[in-house]
Backbone bond lengths (Angstrom), bond angles and torsions (degrees), N, CA, C in turn:
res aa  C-N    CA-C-N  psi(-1)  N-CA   C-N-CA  omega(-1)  CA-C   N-CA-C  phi
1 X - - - 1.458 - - 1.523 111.53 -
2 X 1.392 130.52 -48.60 1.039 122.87 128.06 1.289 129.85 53.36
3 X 1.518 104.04 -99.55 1.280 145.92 -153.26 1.685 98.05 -81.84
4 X 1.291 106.05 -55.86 1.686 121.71 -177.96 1.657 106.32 -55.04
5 X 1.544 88.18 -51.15 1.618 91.64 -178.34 1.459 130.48 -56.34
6 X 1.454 98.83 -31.42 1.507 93.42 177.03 1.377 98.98 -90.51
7 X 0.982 120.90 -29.86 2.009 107.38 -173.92 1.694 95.90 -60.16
8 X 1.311 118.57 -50.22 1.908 98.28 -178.88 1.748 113.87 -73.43
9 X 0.826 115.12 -13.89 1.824 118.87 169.32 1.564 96.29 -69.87
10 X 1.491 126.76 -51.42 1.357 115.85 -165.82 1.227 117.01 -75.87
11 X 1.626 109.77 -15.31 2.041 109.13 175.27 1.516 119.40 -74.36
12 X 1.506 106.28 -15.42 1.775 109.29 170.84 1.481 87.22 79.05
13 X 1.140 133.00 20.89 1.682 122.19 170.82 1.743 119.79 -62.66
14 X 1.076 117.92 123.94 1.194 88.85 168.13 1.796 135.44 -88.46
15 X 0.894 82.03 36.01 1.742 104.04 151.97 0.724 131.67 -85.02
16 X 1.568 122.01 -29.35 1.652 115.10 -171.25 2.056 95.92 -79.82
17 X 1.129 131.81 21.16 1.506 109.08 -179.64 1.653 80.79 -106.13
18 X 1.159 134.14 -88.61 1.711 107.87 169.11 0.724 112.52 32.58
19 X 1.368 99.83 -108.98 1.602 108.26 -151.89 1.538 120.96 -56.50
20 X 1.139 119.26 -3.70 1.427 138.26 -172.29 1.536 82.42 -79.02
21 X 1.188 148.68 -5.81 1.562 132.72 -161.78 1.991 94.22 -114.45
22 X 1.616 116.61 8.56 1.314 99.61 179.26 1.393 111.07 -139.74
23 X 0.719 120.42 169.87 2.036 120.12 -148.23 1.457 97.76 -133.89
24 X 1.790 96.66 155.28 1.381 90.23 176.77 1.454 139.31 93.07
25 X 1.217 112.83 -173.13 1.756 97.02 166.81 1.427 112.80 -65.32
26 X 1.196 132.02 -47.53 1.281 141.94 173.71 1.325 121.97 -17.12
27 X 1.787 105.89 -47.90 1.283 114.47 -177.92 1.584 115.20 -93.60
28 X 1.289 90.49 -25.00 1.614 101.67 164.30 1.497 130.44 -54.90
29 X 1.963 106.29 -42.89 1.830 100.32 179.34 1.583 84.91 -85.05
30 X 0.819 149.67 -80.84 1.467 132.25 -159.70 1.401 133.63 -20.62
31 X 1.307 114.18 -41.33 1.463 140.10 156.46 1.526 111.03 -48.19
32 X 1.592 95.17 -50.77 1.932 89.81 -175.40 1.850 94.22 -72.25
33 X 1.431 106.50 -48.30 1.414 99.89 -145.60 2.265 100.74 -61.90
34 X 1.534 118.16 -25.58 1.165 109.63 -175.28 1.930 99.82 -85.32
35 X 1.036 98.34 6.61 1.725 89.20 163.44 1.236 115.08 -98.10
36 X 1.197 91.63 -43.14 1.806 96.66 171.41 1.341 121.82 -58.32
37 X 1.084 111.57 -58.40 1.641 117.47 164.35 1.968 113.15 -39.43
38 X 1.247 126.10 -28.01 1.360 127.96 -147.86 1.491 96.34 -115.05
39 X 1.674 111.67 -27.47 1.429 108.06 175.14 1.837 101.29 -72.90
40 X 1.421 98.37 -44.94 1.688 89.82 170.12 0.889 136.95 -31.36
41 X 1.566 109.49 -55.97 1.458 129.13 -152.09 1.585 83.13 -86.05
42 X 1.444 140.39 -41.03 1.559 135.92 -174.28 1.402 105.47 -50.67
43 X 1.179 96.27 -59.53 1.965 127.10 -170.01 2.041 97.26 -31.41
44 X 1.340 89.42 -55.70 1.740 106.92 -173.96 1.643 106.62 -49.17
45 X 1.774 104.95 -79.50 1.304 130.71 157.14 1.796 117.01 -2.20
46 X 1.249 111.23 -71.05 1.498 107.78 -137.63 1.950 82.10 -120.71
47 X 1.502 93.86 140.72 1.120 91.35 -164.51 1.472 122.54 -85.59
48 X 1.322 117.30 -6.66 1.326 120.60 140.94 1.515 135.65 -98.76
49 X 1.908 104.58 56.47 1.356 99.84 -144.37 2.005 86.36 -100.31
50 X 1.525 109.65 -4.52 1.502 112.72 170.54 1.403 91.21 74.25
51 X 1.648 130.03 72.47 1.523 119.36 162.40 1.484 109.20 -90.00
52 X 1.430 130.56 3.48 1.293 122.49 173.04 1.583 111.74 -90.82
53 X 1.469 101.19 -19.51 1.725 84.68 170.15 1.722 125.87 -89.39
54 X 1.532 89.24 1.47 1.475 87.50 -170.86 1.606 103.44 -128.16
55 X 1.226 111.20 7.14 1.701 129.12 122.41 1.133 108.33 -19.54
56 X 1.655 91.36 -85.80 1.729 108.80 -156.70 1.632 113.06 -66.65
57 X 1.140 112.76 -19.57 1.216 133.62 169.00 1.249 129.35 -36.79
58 X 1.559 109.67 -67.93 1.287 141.00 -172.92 1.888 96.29 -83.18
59 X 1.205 124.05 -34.44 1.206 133.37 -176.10 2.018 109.72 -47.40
60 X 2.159 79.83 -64.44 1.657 111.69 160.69 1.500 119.53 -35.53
61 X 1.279 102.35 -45.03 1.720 106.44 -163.48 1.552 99.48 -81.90
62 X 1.592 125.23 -42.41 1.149 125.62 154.81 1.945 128.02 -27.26
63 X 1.425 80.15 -60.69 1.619 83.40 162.67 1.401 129.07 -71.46
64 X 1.042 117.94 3.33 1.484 134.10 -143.71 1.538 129.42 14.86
65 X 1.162 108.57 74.26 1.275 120.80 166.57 1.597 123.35 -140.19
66 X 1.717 104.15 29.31 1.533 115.45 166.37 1.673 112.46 -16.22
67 X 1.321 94.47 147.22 1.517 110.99 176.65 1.643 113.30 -112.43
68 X 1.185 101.15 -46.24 1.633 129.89 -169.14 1.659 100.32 -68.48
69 X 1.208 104.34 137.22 1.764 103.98 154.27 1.007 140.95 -56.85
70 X 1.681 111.80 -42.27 1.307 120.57 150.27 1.868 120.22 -40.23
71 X 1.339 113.16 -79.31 1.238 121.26 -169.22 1.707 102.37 -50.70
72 X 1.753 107.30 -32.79 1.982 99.11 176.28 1.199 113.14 -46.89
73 X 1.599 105.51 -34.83 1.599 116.36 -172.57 1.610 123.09 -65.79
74 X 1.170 99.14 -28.58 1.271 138.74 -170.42 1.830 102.20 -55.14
75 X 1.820 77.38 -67.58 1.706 105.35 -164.69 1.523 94.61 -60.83
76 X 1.511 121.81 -59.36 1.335 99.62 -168.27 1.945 129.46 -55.49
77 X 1.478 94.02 -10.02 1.334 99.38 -164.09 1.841 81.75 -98.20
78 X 0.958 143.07 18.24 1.525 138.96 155.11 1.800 84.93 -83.56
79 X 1.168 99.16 -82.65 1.656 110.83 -138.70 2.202 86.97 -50.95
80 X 1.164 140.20 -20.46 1.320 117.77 -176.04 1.228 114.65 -112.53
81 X 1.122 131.93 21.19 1.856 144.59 143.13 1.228 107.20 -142.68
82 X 1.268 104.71 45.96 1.881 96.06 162.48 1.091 118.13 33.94
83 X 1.125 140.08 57.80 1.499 138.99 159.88 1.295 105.42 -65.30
84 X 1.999 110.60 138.13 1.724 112.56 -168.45 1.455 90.37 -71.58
85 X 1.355 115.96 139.33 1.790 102.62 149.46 1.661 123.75 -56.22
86 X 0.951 103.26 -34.14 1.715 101.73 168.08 1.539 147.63 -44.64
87 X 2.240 84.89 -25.32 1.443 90.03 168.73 1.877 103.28 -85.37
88 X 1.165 100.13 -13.41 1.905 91.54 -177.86 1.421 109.93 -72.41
89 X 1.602 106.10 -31.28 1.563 110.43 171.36 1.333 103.51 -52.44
90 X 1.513 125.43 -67.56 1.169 133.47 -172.25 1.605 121.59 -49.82
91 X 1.104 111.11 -16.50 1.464 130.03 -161.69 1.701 89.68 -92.60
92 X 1.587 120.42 -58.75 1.194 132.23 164.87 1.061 125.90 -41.16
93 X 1.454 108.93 -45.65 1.859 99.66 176.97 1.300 113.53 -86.97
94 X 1.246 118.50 -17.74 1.727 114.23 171.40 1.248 113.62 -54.77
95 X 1.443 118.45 -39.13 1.845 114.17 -160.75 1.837 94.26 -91.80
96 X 1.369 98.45 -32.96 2.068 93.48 177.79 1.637 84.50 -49.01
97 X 1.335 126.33 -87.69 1.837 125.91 -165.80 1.273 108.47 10.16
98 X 1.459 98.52 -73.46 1.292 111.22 169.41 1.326 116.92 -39.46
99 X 1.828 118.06 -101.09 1.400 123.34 -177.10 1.453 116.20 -10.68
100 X 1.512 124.48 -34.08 1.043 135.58 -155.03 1.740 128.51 -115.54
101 X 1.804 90.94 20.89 1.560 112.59 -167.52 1.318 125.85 45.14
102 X 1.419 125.14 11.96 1.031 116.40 176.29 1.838 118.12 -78.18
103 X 1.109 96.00 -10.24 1.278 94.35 168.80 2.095 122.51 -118.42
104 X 1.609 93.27 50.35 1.660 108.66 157.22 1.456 85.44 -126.29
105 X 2.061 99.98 124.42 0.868 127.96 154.13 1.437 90.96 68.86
106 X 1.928 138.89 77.25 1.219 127.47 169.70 1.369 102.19 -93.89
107 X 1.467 97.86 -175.27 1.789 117.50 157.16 1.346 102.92 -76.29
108 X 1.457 107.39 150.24 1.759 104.34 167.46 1.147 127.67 -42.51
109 X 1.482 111.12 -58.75 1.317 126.63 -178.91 1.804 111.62 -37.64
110 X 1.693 97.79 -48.69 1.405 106.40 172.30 1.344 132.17 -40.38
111 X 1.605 103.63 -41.09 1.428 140.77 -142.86 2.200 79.04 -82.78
112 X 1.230 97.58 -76.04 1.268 115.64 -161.75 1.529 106.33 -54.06
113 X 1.562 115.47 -33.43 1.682 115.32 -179.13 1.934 96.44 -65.49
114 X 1.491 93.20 -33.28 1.849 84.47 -171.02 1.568 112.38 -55.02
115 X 1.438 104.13 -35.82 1.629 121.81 -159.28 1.713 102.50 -67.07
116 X 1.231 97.74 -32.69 1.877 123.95 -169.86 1.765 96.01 -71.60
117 X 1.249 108.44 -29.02 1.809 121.77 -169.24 1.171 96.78 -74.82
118 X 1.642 94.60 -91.16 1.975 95.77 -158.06 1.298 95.80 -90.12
119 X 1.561 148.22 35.06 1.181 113.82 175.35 1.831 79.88 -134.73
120 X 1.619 135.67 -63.69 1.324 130.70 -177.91 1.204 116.20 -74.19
121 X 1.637 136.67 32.86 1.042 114.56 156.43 1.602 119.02 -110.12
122 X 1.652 101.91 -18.04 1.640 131.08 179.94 1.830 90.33 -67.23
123 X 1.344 128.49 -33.73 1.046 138.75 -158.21 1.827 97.24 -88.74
124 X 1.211 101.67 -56.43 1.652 95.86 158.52 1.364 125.50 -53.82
125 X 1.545 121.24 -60.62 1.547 125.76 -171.87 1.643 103.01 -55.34
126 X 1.557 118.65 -8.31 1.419 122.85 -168.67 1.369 100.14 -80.27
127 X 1.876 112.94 -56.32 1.264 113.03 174.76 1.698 128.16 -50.91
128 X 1.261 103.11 -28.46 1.822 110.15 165.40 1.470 109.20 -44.17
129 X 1.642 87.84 -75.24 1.775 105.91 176.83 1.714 115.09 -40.98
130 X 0.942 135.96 -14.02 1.522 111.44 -155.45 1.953 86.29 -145.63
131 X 1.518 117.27 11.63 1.628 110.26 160.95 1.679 117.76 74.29
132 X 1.778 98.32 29.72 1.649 102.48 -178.35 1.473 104.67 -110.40
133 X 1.366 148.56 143.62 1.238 132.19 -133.38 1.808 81.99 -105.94
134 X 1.061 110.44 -179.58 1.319 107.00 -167.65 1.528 104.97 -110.59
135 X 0.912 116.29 -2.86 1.705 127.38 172.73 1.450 98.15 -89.42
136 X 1.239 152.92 18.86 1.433 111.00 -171.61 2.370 63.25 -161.78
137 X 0.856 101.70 -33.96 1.647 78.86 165.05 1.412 129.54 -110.21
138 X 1.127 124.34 -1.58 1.388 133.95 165.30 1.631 114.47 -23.35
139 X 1.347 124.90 -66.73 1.350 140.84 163.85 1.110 108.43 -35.71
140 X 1.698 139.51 -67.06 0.912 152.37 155.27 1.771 118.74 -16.83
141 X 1.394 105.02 -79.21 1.621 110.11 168.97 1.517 102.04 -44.91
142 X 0.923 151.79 -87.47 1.323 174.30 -103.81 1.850 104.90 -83.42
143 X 1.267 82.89 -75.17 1.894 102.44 175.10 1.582 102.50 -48.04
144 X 1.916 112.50 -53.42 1.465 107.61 -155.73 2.112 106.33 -84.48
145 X 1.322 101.76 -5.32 1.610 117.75 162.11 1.434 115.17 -66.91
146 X 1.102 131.49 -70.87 1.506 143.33 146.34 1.087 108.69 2.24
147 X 1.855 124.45 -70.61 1.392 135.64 -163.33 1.636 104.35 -78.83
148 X 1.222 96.15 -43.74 1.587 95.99 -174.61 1.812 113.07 -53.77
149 X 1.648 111.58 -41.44 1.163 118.86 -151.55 1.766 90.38 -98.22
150 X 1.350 138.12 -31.78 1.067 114.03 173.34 1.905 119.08 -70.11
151 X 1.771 115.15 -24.28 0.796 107.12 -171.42 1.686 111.06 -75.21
152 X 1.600 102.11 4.51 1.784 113.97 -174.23 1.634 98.07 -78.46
153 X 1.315 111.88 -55.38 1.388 121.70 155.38 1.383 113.97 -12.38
154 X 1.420 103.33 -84.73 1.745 105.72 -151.34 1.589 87.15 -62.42
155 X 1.203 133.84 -40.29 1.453 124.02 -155.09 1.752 106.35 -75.22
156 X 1.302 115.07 -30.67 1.664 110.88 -176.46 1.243 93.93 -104.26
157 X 1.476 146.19 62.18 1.082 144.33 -164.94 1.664 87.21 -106.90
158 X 1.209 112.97 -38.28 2.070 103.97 -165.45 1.553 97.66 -90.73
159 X 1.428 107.50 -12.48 2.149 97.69 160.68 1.484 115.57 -79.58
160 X 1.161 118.27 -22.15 1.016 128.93 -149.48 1.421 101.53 -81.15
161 X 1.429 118.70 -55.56 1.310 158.97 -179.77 1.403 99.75 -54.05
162 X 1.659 117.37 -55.69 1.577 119.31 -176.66 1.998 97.95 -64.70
163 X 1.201 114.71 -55.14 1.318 112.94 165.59 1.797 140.64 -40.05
164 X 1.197 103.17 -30.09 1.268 116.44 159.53 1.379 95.88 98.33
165 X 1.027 118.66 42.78 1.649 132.69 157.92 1.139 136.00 -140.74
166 X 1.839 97.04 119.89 1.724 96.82 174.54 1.130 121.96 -102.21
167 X 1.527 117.94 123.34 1.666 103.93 177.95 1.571 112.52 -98.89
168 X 1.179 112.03 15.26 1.920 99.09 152.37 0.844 128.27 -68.80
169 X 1.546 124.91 147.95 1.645 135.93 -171.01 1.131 92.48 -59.37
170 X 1.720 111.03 149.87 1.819 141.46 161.50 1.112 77.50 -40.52
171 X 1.802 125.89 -85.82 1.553 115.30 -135.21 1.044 131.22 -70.04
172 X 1.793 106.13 -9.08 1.284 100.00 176.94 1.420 129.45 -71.77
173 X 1.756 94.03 -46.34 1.342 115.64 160.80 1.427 139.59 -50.27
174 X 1.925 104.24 -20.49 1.371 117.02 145.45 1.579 120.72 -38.75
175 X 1.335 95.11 -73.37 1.600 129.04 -152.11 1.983 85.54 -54.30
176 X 1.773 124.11 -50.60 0.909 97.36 -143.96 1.809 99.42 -96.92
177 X 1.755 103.92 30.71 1.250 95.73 -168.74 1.696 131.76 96.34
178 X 1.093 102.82 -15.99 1.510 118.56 -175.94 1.548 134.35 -104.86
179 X 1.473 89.47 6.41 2.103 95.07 179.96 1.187 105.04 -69.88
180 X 1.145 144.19 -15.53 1.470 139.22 175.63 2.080 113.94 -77.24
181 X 1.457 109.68 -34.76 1.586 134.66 -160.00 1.721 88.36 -57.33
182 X 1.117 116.84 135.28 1.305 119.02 161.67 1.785 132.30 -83.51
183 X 1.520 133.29 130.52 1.046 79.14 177.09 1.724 160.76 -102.75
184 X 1.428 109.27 58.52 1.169 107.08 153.96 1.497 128.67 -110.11
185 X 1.652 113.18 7.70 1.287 120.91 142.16 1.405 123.41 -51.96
186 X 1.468 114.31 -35.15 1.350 125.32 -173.48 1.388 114.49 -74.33
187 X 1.289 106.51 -36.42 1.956 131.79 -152.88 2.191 77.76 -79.99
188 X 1.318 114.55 -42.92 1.560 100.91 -161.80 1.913 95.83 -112.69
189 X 1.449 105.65 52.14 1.315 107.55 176.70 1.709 110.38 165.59
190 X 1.916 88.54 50.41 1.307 106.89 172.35 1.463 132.62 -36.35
191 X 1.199 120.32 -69.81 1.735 148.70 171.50 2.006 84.56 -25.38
192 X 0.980 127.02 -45.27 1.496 121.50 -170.28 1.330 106.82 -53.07
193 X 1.304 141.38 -25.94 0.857 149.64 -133.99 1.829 117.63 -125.36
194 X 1.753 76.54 -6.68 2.080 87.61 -161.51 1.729 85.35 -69.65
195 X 1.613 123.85 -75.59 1.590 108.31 -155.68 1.437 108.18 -51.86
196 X 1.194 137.81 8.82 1.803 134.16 179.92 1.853 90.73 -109.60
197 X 1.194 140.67 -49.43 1.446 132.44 177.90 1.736 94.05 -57.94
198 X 1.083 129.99 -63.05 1.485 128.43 -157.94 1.566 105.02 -72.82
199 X 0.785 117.32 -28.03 1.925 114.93 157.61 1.261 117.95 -67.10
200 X 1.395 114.56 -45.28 1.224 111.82 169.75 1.953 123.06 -82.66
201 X 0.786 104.85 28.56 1.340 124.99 -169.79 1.420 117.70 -114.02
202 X 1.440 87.75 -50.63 2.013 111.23 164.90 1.225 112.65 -71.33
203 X 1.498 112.34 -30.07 1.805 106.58 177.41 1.658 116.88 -89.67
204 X 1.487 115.65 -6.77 1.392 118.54 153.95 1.047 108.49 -64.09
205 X 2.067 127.61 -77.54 0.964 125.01 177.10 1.847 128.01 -16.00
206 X 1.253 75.25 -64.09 1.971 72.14 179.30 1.804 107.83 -73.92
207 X 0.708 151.05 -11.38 1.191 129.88 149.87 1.941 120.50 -75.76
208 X 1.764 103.59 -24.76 1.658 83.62 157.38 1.625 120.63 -71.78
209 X 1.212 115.93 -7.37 1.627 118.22 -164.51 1.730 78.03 -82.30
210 X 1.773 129.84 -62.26 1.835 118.68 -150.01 1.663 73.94 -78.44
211 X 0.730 165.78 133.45 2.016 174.80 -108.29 1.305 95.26 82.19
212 X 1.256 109.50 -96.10 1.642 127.99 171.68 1.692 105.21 -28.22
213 X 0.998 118.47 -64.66 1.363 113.67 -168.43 1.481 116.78 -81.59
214 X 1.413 115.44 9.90 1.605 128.82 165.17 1.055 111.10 -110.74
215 X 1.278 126.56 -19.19 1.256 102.77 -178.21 1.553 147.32 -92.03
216 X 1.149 119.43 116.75 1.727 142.04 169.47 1.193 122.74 14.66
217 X 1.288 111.34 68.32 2.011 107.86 -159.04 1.225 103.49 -82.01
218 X 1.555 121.74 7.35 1.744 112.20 150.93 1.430 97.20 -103.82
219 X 0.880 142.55 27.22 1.994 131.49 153.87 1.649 94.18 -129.07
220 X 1.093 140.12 19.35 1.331 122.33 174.16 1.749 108.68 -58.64
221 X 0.972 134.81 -27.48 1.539 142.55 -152.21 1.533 86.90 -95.92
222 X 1.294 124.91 -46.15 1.437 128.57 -173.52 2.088 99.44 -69.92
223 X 1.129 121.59 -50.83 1.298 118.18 169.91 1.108 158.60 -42.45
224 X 1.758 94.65 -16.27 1.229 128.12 -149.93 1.950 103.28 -65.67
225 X 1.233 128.56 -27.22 1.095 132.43 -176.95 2.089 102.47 -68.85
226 X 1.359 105.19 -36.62 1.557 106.36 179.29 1.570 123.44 -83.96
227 X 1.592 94.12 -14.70 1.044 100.04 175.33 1.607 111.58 -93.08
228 X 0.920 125.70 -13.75 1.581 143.33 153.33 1.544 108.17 -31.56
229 X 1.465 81.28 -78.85 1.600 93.56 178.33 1.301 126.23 -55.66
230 X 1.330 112.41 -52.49 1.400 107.40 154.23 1.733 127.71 -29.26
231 X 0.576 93.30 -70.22 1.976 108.68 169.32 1.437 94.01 -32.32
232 X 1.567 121.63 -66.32 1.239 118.43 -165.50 1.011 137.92 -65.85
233 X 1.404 99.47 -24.56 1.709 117.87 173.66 1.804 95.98 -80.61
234 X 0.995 130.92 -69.68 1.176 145.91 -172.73 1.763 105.20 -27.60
235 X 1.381 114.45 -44.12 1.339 134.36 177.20 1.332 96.07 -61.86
236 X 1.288 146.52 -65.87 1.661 157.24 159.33 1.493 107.39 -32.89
237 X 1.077 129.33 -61.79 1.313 130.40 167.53 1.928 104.96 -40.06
238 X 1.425 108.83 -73.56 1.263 88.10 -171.93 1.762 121.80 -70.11
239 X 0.590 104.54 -10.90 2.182 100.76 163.98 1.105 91.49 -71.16
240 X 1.461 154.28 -38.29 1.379 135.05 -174.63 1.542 114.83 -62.01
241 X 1.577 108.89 -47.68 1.392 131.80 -172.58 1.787 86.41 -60.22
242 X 1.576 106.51 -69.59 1.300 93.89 -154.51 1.560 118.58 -53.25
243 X 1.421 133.59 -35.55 1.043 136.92 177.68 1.786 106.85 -90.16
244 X 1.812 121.24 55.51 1.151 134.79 138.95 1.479 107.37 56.63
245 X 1.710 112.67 27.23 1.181 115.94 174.97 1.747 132.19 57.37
246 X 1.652 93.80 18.75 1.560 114.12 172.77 1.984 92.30 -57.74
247 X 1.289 73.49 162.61 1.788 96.54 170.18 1.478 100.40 -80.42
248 X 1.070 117.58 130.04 1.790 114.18 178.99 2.060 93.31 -146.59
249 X 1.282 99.49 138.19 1.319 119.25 169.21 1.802 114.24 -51.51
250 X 1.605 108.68 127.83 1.179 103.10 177.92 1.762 139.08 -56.13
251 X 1.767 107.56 -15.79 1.183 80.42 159.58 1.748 124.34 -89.98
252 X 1.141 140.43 3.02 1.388 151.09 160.58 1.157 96.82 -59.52
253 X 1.151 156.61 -45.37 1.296 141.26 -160.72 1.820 105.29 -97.33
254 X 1.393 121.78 -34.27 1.331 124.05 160.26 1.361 137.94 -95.34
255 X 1.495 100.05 23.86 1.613 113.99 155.42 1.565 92.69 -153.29
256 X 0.787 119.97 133.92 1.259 120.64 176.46 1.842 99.39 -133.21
257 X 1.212 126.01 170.42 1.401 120.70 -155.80 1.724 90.03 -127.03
258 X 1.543 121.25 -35.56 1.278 96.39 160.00 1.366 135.31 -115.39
259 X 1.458 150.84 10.58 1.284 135.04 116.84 1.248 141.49 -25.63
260 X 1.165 101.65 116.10 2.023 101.06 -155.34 2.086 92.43 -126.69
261 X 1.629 96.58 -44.22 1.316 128.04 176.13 1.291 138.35 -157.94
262 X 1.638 112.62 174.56 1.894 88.77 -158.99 1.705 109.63 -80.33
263 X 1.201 137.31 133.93 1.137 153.76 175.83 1.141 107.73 -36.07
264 X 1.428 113.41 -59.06 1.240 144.47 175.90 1.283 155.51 -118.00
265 X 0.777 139.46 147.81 2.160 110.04 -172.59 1.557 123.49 -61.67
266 X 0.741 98.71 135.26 1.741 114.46 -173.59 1.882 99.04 -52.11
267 X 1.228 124.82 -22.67 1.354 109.88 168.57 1.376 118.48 -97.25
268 X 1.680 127.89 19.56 1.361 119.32 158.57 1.134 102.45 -98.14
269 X 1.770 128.60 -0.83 1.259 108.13 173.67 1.697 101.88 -104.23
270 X 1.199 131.59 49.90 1.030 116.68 173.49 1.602 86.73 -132.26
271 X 1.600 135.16 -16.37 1.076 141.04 148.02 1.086 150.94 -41.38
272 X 1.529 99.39 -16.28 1.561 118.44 -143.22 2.056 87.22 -124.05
């Protein structure tokens, strides 16, 4: 545990204070599973981040015959809350999308299976971890994955851009004139980009609203780590809103100097 622990202390997430609130094994697969998840998401990222060995890896651990310390960590936190292997499959094919350009410039549909990958299946393997049955939160994980991972979007949108990846839908980028724009046409001609962030902004929103409105008000106490996060992302979301869905650099949007608390109630911004 260890090992996990310091790899999520060293990402500056603010997740790792969470999970600091649960003991035990509990806090233990969570620990493996957001390292695991983060070596992924690196693996993708950085271009010597080696996603084919940790491909095969996660493939391995599926089979269960992990090699890695990480993925051992992994495995034990399968075999003592049953985690489906399917969401690791699922977890796997979300970040290939990626590896595999299918997600510069997707179809929606694309867009949303990715969101279902690396963002609602960690959201499922969560419900394993923390003893919420998976029938009565499924909806819940799912919807509040969606919100989390598009609002990851709008916020690394000017890394993303320096990287040479757009993850807004073709059609939108059709519709607004821009499937041809490269992106570092985009990166030096931000404002192009505001009515495609603010659509996509509204389609987080409403999936934090079916989150909120799924979620398990006899496991709320058990949730409390997702619902954390939630909060946190949600806090990021609105600095986006408030500053009119400009392109703004990711650390401005994850420290921001005046959001402290919500201004307002969380259902005038689902109004608005």
């Amino acid at each position: 545990m260890r090992m996990t622990e310091r790899m999520v202390r060293a990402s500056g997430t603010s997740f790792f204070k969470p999970l600091t609130t649960l003991a035990g094994e509990e806090r233990r697969a969570m620990l493996a599973l957001y390292a695991f998840c983060r070596t992924l998401d690196d693996a993708c990222d950085e271009p010597n981040g080696d996603f084919i060995f940790w491909r095969a890896e996660a493939i391995r651990l599926c089979a269960g015959i992990p090699r890695h310390p990480l993925t051992r960590e992994m495995q034990r936190a399968l075999r003592r809350f049953g985690i489906a292997r399917e969401d690791i499959s699922a977890l796997l094919e979300g970040f290939a999308m990626d590896q595999r350009g299918i997600m510069h410039r997707p179809a929606l549909p694309e867009l949303l299976r990715y969101c279902d990958g690396v963002a609602g299946s960690p959201g499922l393997m969560t419900l394993a971890i923390l003893g919420v049955p998976r029938r009565v939160g499924e909806a819940y994980a799912l919807h509040l994955g969606r919100a989390l991972q598009l609002t990851n979007i709008l916020r690394d949108t000017a890394d993303d851009l320096r990287a040479g990846r757009i993850y807004y839908p073709l059609e939108w980028l059709a519709t607004a004139g821009l499937s041809g724009a490269s992106p570092q046409a985009l990166l030096h001609a931000p404002y192009a980009l505001t009515p495609l962030r603010r659509k996509m902004g509204m389609l987080a929103l409403a999936h934090y609203r079916q989150a909120d409105l799924h979620l398990p008000a006899i496991h709320k106490e058990r949730l409390r780590v997702a619902r954390a996060m939630r909060d946190a992302y949600f806090r990021q979301w609105r600095v986006m809103a408030r500053h009119g869905w400009a392109v703004l650099e990711r650390e401005r949007v994850k420290s921001p100097t005046w959001v402290k608390k919500p201004d307002k109630p969380v259902a005038s911004w689902y109004a608005a």
